[in-house]
C-alpha positions in Angstrom: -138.0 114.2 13.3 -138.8 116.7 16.5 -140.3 116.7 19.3 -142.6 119.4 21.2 -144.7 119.7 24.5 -147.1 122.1 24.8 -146.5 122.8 28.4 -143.4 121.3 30.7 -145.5 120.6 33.4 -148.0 119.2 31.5 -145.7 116.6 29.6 -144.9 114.3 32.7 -149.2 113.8 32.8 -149.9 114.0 29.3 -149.5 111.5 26.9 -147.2 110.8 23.7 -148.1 110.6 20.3 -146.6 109.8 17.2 -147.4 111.2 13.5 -145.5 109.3 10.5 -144.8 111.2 7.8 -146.9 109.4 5.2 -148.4 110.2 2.0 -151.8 111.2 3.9 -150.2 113.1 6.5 -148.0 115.4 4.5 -148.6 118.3 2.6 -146.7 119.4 -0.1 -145.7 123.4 -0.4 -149.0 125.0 1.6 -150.6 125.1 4.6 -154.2 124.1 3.0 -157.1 125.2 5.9 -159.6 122.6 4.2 -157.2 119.3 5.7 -158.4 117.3 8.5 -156.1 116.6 11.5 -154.0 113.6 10.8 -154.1 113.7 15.1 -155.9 115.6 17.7 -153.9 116.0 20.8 -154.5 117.8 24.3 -152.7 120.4 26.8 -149.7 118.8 27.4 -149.0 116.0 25.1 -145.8 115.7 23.6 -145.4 114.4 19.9 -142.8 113.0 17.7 -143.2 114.0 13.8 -141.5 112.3 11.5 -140.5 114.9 8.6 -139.4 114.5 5.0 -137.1 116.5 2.8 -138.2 118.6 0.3 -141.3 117.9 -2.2 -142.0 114.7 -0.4 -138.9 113.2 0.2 -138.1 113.5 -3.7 -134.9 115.6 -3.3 -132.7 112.8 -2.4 -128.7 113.5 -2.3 -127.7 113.6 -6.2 -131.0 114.8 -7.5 -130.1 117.2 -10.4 -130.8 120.9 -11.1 -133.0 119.5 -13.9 -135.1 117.2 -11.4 -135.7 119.8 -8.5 -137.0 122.3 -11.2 -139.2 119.1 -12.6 -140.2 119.0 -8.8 -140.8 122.6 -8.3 -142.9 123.2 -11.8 -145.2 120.4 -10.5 -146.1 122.2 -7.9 -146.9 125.2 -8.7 -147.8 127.6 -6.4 -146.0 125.8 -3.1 -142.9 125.8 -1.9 -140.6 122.9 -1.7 -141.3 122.2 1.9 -143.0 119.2 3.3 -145.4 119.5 6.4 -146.4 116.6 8.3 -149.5 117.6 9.8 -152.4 119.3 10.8 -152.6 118.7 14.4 -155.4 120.0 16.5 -155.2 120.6 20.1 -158.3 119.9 22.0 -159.9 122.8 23.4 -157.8 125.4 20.9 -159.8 128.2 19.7 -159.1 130.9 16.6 -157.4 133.8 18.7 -155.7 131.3 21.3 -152.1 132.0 21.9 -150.5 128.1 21.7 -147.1 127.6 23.8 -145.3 124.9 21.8 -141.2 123.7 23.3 -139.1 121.7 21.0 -137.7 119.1 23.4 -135.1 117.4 21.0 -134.5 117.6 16.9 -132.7 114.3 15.4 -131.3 115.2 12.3 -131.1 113.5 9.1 -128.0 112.2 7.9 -128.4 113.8 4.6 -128.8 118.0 3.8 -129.4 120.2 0.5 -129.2 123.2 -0.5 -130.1 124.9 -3.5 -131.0 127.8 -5.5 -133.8 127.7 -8.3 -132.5 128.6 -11.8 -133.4 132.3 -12.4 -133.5 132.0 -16.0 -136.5 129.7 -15.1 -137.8 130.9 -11.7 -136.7 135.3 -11.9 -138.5 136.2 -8.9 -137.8 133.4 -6.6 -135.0 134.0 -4.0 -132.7 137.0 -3.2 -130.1 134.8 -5.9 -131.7 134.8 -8.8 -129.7 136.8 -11.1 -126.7 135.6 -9.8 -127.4 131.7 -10.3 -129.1 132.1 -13.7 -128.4 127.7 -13.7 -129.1 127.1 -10.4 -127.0 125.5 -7.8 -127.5 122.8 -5.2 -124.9 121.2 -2.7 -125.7 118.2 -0.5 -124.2 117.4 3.0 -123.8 114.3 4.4 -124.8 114.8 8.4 -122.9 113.6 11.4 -125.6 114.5 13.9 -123.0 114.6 16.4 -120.1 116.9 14.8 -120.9 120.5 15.4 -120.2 121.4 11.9 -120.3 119.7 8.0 -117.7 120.7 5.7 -119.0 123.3 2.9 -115.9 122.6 1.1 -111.7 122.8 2.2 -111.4 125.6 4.5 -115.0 126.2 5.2 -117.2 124.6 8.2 -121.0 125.0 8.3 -122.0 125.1 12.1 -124.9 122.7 12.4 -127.9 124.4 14.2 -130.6 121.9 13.9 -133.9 123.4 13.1 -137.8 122.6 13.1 -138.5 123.7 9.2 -141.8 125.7 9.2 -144.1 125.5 12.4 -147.6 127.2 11.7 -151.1 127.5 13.2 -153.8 126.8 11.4 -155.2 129.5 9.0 -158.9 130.5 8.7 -160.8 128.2 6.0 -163.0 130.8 5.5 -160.1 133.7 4.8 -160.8 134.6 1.0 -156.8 135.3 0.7 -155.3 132.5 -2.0 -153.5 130.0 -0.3 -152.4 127.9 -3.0 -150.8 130.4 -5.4 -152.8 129.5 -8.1 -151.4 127.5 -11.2 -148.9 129.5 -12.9 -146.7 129.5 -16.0 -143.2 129.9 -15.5 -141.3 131.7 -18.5 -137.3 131.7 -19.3 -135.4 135.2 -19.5 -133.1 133.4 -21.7 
């Protein structure tokens, strides 16, 4: 979960929200332009956003390989992230520069990652050819260590982070959004 104000000075006035991350208010792998807010906030308002891990809060520490590229081919066309969201800002209009300050990040006590199996997904990643299987690693998160251990010898600094953070696109750009459907082929 994070937290942002639009404005510092505006906070202390402005009100707080909170957006769960439920099945209605996340999206899986796009940005889609067509969504209705899940909340409409103004100038200064702060919100907490409840996040999920990847594909909806299916990657779970000890999913397989075999499961996250289940995950992935059902979703085809979209990344693995999930984004809690749209949020509208009263007043906002196409072309308006927004001014958004992440006051705090709690992080969750589980982390992932992975690389898609090139034999399956060729084009995906700079890793491809080098994990023709695929690989994931999961963390277990002390939020208040400054590093997990990758493995003996090895310490991952931990440098909490939003995920994505977008504005809303154009409904009315013609540009595909969704990546179509698509049929993934092995180079087996």
């Amino acid at each position: 979960m994070f937290v942002f104000a639009l404005s510092a000075a505006a906070a202390a006035a402005g009100k707080h929200h909170v957006l769960k991350a439920t099945p209605e208010n996340v999206q899986w792998g796009w940005l889609d332009p067509k969504e209705p807010p899940r909340l409409t906030i103004d100038s200064g308002d702060t919100v907490s956003i409840e996040t999920l891990m990847h594909a909806k809060d299916q990657l779970t520490k000890g999913v397989t390989m075999e499961k996250i590229v289940e995950l992935r081919k059902a979703n085809p066309g979209g990344g693995p992230h999930s984004l809690t969201g749209p949020i509208a800002v009263n007043g906002a209009e196409p072309g308006d520069v927004l001014e958004i300050r992440i006051l705090k990040i709690v992080p969750k006590k589980i982390g992932a990652n992975f690389n898609l199996p090139g034999k399956d997904f060729p084009t995906i990643g700079a890793l491809a050819k080098d994990y023709p299987e695929g690989y994931v690693k999961y963390f277990d998160i002390d939020p208040k260590a400054k590093t997990v251990p990758f493995k003996p010898g090895i310490e991952i600094p931990l440098r909490p982070f939003p995920g994505t953070l977008a504005v809303g696109i154009d409904p009315d750009d013609p540009s595909p959004r969704k990546g179509g459907a698509r049929t993934w082929t092995s180079t087996r």
